[in-house]
C-alpha positions in Angstrom: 78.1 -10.7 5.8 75.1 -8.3 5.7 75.6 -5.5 3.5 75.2 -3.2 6.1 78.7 -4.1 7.2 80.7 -3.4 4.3 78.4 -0.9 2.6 81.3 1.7 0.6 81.0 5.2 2.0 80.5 6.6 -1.3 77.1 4.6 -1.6 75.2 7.1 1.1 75.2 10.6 1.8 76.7 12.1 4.3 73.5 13.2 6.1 72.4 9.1 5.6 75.5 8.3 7.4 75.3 10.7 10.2 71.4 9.8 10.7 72.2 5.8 10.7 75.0 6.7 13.6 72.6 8.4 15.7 70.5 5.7 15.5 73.0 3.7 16.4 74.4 5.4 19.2 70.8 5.6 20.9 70.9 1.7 20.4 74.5 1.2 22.3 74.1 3.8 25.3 71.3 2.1 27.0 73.8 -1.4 26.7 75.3 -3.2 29.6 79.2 -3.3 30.1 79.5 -7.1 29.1 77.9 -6.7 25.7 80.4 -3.5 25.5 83.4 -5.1 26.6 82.7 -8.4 24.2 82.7 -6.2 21.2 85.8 -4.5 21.7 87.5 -7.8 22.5 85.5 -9.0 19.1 87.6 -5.9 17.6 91.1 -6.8 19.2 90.8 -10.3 17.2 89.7 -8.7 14.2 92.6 -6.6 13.7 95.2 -9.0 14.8 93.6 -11.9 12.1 93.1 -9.0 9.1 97.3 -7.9 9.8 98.1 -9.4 6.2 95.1 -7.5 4.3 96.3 -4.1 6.6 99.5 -4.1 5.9 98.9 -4.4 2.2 96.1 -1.4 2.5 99.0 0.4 4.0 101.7 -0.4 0.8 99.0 1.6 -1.0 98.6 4.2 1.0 102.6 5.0 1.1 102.6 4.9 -2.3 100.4 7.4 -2.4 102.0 9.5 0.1 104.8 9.1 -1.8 103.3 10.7 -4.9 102.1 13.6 -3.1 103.8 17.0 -3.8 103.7 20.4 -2.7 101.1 21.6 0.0 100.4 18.2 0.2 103.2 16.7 0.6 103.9 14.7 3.6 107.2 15.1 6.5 109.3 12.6 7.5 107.5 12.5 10.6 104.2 12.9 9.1 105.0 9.5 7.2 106.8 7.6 9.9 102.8 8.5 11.8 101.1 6.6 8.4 103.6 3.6 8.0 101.9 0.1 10.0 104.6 -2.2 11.2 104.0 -5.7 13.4 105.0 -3.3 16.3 102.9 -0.6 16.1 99.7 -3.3 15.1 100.2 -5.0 18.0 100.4 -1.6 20.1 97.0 -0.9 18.3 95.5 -4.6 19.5 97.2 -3.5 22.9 95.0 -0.3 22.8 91.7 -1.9 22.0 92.1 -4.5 25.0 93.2 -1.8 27.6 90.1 0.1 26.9 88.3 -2.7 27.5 90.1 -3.3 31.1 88.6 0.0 31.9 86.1 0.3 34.6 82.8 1.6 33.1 82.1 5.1 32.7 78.2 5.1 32.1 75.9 4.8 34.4 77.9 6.3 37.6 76.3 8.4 40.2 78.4 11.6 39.9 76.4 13.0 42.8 72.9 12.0 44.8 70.7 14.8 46.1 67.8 14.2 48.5 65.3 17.1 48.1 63.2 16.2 50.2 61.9 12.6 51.5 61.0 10.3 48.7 62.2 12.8 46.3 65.8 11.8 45.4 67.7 13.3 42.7 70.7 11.7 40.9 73.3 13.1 38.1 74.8 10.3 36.2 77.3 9.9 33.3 75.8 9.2 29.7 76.9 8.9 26.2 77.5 12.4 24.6 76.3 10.5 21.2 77.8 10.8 17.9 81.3 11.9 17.5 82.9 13.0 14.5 86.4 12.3 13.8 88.4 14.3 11.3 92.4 12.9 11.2 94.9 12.6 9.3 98.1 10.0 8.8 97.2 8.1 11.6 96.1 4.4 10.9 96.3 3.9 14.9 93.3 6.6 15.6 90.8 4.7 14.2 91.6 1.8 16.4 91.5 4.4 19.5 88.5 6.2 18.7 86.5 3.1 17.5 87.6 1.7 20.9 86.7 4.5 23.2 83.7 5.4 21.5 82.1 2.1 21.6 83.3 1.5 25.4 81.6 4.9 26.2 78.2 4.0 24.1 79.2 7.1 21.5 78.7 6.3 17.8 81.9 7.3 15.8 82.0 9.3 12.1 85.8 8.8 11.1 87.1 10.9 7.9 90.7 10.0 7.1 92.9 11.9 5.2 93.7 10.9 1.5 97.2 9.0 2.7 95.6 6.5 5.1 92.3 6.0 3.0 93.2 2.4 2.1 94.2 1.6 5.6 91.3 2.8 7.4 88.7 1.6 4.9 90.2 -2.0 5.6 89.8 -1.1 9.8 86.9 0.5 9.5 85.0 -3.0 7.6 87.0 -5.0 10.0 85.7 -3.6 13.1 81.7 -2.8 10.9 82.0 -7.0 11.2 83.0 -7.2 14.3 79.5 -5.3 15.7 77.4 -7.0 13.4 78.9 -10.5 14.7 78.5 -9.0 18.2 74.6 -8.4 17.4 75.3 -4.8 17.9 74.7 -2.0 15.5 77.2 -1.4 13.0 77.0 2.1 12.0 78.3 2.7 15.4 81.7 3.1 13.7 81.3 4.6 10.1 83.7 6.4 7.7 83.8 9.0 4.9 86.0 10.0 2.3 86.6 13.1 0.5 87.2 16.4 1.3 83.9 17.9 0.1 82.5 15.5 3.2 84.4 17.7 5.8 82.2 21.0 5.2 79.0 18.0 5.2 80.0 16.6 8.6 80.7 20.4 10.2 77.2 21.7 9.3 75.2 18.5 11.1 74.4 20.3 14.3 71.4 18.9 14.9 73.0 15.0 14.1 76.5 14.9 15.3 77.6 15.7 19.3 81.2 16.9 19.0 84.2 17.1 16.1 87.4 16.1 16.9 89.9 16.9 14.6 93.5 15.4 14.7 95.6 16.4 12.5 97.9 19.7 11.2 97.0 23.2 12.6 95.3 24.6 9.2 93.2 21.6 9.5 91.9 22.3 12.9 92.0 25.8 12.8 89.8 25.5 9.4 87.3 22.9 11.7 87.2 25.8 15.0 86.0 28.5 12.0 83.4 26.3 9.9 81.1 24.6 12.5 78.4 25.6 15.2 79.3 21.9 16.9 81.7 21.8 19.5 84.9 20.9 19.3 87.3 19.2 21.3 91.5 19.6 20.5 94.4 21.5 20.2 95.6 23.9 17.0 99.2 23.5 18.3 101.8 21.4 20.4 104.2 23.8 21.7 105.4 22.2 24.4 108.5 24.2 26.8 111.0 22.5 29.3 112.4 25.1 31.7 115.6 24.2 33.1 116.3 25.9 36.9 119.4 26.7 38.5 119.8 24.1 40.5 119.1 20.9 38.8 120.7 17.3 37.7 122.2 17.5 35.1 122.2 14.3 33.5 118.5 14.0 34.2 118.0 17.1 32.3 120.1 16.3 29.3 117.8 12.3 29.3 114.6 14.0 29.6 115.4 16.7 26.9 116.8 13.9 24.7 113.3 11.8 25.2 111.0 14.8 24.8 112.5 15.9 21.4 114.0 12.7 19.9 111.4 9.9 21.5 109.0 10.7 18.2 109.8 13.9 16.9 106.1 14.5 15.3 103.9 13.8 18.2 102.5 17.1 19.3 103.8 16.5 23.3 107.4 16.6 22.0 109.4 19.5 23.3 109.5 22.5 21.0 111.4 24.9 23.1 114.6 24.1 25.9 114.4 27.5 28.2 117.6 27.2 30.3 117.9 29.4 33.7 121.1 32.1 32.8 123.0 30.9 36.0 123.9 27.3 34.4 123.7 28.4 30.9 127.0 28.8 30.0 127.8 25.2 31.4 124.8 23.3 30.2 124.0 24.8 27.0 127.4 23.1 25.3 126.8 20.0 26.4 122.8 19.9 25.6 123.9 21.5 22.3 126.4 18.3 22.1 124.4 16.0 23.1 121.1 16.6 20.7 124.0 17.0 18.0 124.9 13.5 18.4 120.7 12.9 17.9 120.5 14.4 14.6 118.8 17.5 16.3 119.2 20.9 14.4 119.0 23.8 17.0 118.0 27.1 16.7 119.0 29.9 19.8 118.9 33.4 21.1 122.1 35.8 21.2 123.0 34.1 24.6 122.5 30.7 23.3 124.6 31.6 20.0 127.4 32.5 22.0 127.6 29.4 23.6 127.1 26.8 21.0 127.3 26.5 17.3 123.1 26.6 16.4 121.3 28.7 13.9 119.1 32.1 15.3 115.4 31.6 16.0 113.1 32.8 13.6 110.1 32.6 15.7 109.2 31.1 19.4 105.7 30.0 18.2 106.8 27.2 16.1 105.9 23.6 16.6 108.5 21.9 14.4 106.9 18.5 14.5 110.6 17.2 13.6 114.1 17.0 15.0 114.1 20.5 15.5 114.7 22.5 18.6 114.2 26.2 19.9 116.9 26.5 22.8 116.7 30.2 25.2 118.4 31.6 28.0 115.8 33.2 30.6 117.3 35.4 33.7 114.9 33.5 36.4 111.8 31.3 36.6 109.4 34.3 36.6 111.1 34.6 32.6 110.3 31.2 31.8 106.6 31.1 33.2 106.1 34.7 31.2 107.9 33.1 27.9 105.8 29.8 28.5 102.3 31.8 28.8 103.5 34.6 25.7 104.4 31.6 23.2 102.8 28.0 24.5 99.8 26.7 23.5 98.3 25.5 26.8 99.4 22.0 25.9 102.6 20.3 28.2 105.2 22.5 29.9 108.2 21.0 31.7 110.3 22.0 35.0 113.5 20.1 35.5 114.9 21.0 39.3 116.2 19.8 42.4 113.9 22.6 43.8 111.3 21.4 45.5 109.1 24.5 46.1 110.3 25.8 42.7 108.8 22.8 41.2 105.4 23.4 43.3 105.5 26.8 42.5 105.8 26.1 38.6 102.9 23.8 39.2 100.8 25.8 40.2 101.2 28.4 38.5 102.0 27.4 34.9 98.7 27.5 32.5 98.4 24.3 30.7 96.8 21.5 30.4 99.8 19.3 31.9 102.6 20.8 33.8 105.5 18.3 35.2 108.3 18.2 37.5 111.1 16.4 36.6 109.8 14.0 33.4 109.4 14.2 29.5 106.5 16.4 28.1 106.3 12.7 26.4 104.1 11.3 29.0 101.1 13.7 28.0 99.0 10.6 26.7 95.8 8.9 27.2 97.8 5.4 26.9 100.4 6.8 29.2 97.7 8.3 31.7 96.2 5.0 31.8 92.9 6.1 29.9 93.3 2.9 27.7 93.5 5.5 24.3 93.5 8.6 23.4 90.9 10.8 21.0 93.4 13.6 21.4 94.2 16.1 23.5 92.4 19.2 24.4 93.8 22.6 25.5 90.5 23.8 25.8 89.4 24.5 29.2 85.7 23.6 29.1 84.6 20.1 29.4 87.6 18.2 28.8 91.1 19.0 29.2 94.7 17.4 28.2 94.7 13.8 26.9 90.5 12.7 26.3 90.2 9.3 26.9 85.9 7.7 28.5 85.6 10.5 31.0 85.8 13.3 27.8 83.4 11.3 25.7 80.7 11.7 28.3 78.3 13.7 29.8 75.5 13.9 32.4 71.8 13.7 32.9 69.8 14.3 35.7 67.3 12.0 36.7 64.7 12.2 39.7 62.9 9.9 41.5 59.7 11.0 43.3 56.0 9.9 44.3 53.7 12.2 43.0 55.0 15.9 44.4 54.1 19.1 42.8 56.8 22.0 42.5 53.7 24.1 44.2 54.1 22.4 47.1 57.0 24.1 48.1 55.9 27.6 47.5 53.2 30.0 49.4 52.5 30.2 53.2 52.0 26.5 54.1 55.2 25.3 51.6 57.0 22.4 52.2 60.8 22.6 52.8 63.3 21.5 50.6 65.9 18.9 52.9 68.3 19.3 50.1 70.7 16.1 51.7 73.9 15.3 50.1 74.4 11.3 50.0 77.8 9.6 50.1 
């Protein structure tokens, strides 16, 4: 094995690293889907022969979760994210190969222009170039990202937090191999490790194409403040079900139970329940009996308070990341969509009715990046979506929004095809006219 492939990331710079990968990344655009897709099935093996060697990488990286104290010390949730099992390593195989199932997103005609005859213009999809990835606690995103990126022809930068060094360094040599074996270039996936190399990646401008953090709010927050690069995610998951008047009740209390208890840390779990005053005093017992029986603690307003034994909400802007639930009482569905747009985060919001043109009209109306009828804020997920992965989710509103999967890691150029015209030729007395045809 070249040493190329399992150089250490504290042997080069930062600035080394991010040069090599945009090398690299002008190397894989230009490739065909078959070279592409045999690398990422190249990966899948990979990971599924190294298990043994992960799963000890993990051991380590517990343990020193499990050392870590104050500021730094990790949730439940948070560590139930870093732990590997068989289950979730075969979920992160899974991922690799249903990227790979994708249908190509480079090279497609996004639209054809004729501008006049035998002058045809084209805008197609291209790489962006080099990503860099910022996450924490999350053995599984380098397996996504890697995977994505690659498919998409983007060059990946992946910094991991302290708790999941061991495991990704092990991942990120597995799937270095994997590219060289595949003839391809291997700093298309490279990693770095420390925290002094988040303020390095952040100031490459002129190197890296876009930061994606994933990870707590301080961290992205600190990311959105410190860099001139653009950057694609979300500071916060707070993510609302509203509850209308009329409305099944045992659908409501399954979805609720999903949203919050499915996996408590994800940031599409349901934060706050807003319930519709006209059912409140019947529902709101048995939700409050029901998430009881989950291990959920619940916090409530006045209304709720008098209807079921639950603590008083500090806030509405909290994402609890944990089996933790804000639970309200709202006088009509124009409440709810205010209360949604004062405290959400742009992320998922929820209606659960038998209403159909309440449902539509939450729809449409709600501001966020997914809005449902009648389903689990849950379901706000590249691998869900049917985007293969996930990078993460945006909220932004600007090139990509909700779960990113190939579409948000590209762009577009234009190209034209002419013979020989002048842009003069179409100005003055005697100009030329511009046909300006629309194919397809």
């Amino acid at each position: 094995m070249s040493a190329a492939a399992v150089a250490s990331p504290a042997s080069v710079s930062s600035r080394e690293i991010a040069i090599a990968a945009k090398s690299a990344s002008r190397l894989l655009a230009p490739l065909d889907e078959a070279r592409r897709n045999a690398a990422l099935e190249a990966m899948a093996i990979a990971v599924e022969a190294a298990a043994v060697e992960l799963m000890a990488a993990n051991t380590e990286d517990l343990a020193v979760a499990a050392s870590m104290s104050g500021e730094e010390k990790l949730s439940s949730a948070t560590t139930s994210r870093l732990k590997l099992n068989d289950h979730k390593l075969r979920e992160m195989v899974e991922q690799i190969r249903s990227v790979k199932a994708l249908p190509d997103p480079l090279g497609r005609a996004l639209d054809e222009i004729e501008l006049d005859r035998g002058l045809e213009l084209e805008k197609i999809s291209v790489p962006l170039g080099v990503l860099a990835v910022i996450f924490e606690a999350r053995p599984d995103a380098v397996t996504q990202i890697a995977a994505l990126a690659v498919k998409s022809g983007n060059a990946v930068i992946l910094k991991p937090g302290r708790e999941v060094e061991h495991t990704a360094t092990v991942l990120v040599r597995v799937l270095r191999e994997s590219l060289e074996a595949q003839g391809l270039p291997v700093d298309a996936v490279s990693l770095v490790m420390g925290r002094e190399r988040i303020a390095e990646l952040l100031g490459m401008h002129g190197l890296i194409d876009m930061v994606i953090p994933r990870g707590s709010n301080k961290l992205v927050e600190y990311v959105q403040a410190n860099t001139r690069i653009p950057v694609l995610g979300h500071s916060e998951g707070i993510c609302h079900i509203y509850i209308d008047r009329s409305f099944d009740e045992a659908l409501a209390l399954d979805v609720i139970d999903d949203a919050k208890t499915d996996y408590p840390a994800a940031c599409n779990a349901v934060e706050t329940v807003l319930v519709h005053r006209d059912i409140a005093a019947e529902f709101v017992p048995k939700l409050a009996a029901r998430l009881r029986s989950r291990g959920v603690a619940m916090r409530g307003d006045a209304a709720v308070r008098g209807l079921a034994d639950v603590s008083e909400v500090e806030d509405w802007h909290t994402e609890f990341g944990d089996l933790e639930l804000a639970i309200g009482v709202v006088d009509s569905m124009d409440a709810a969509i205010e209360h949604i747009h004062k405290h959400g985060s742009l992320h998922t919001e929820s209606i659960i009715t038998s209403d159909k043109a309440a449902a539509e009209r939450f729809l449409r109306e709600v501001d966020a990046a997914g809005v449902f009828h009648n389903a689990s804020t849950r379901f706000s997920d590249g691998f869900r979506y049917g985007f293969g992965a996930e990078v993460g989710v945006s909220t932004s509103k600007f090139h990509a929004r909700g779960p990113v999967g190939l579409d948000g890691l590209t762009t577009y150029k234009y190209v034209l095809r002419g013979h020989g015209q002048t842009a003069g030729e179409y100005r003055g007395t005697n100009a030329k006219a511009f046909t300006h045809r629309r194919k397809g």
